[in-house]
Structure formats: structure tokens, C-alpha cells
LOBAVEX-435251 format. One record per residue (C-alpha): y, x, z. Coordinates in steps of 0.001 Angstrom, whole numbers, plus 500000, padded with zeros to 6 digits. Layout:
! LOBAVEX-435251
YXZ
...
! end
This chain:
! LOBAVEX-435251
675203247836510432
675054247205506675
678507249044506239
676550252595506202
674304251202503698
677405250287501894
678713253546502141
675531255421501306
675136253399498635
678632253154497437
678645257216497633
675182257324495256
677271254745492590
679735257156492574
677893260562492148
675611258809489794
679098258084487475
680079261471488187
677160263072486512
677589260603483313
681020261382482561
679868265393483014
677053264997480417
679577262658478330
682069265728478244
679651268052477299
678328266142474682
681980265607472942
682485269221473483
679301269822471787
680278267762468632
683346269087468576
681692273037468512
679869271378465361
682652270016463483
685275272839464283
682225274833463016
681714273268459936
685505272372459039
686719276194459491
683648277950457893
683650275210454988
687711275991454880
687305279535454309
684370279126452036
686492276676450187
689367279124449849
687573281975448899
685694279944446129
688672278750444713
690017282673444530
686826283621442718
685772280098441127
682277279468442464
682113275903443724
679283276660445483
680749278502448273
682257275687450080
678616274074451164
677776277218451752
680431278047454005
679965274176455836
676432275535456637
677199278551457983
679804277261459994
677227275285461347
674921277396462103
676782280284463927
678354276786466041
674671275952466809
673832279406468263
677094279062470117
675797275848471729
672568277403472966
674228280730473979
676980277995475772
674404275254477333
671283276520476408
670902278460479800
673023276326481582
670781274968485372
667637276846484563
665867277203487712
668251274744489301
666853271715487916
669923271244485497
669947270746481874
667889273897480944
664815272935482596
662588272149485442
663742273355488962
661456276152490900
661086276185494120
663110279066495810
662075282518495606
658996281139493311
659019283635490421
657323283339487455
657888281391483789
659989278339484792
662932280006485351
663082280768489339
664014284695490285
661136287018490849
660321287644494481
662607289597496398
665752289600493877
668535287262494540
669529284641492146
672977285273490871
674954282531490675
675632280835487268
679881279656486925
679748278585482981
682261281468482778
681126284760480385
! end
């Protein structure tokens, strides 16, 4: 009798690692957004300051670089599991409507794949 526990329980362990090493990618793919951000941007600022000699354009270009990789992340993951309970928010009930993310009454929820 206690091999169903076992496998119930076995099957939770499992799903439970799943979900870490999903939210461990995404958070290396993340900091990579932010560095790739910041090296090219800071490259080009870099390069172009050298052609016109103004230091200043390589911190400049770092921070841009960062921020158009930060508004990449929240167009990316920002919406990612809203109304689904995932990373964007609380879950709604089905059909609920409203604020928290859930379709308004009578639409159908499309289906959200990651892919734009």
C-alpha cells in the first residue's frame, strides 16, 4: 500500500525540481539579456566615442544598453502566466473578468506559447 504514496510522492519531488530548474533557466537567460545588453550598447558607445573623442559615451551607451534589455525582459516575462497563476500574477478563476488578469466574460482566453 505505501508504494502509491511512494509514487505520488516521488512524482511531486520530481515536478517540484522541474519547476526550479525552469525558473533557474529563466533567470540565467534574464542575466544574460542584461549583460549582452550592456556589453553591445557599451561596445558601440565605446566605438563611436573613440571616433569622435568623448569618453563619456561609453557609460552612456552601458546604460542604454541596459535599459532597452530591461524593457525587453518585461515585454519577454513580464506577461508571462497572468491569469494562470504563473509568474505574472495571481490566478482568476475561469471566465472571472475583471483587474487580475482573467478574460472578460464571454471571450475566450487565447492561449499564451512564449512565442511572438
Amino acid at each position: 500500500m505505501s508504494s502509491g504514496n511512494d509514487a505520488s510522492t516521488r512524482a511531486q519531488k520530481g515536478a517540484a525540481a522541474q519547476g526550479r530548474a525552469r525558473g533557474l533557466d529563466i533567470g540565467w537567460t534574464v542575466f544574460g539579456y542584461l549583460i549582452s545588453g550592456m556589453l553591445a550598447y557599451g561596445g558601440i558607445g565605446w566605438l563611436i566615442g573613440r571616433a569622435v573623442h568623448v569618453a563619456l559615451l561609453f557609460p552612456v551607451g552601458m546604460l542604454v544598453g541596459l535599459a532597452i534589455s530591461i524593457g525587453f525582459i518585461i515585454y519577454r516575462y513580464g506577461k508571462q502566466g497572468r491569469g494562470q497563476g504563473g509568474l505574472g500574477g495571481k490566478a482568476s478563476p475561469p471566465g472571472a473578468g475583471g483587474s487580475r488578469g482573467g478574460a472578460p466574460p464571454g471571450l475566450a482566453q487565447k492561449e499564451m506559447t512564449g512565442d511572438r
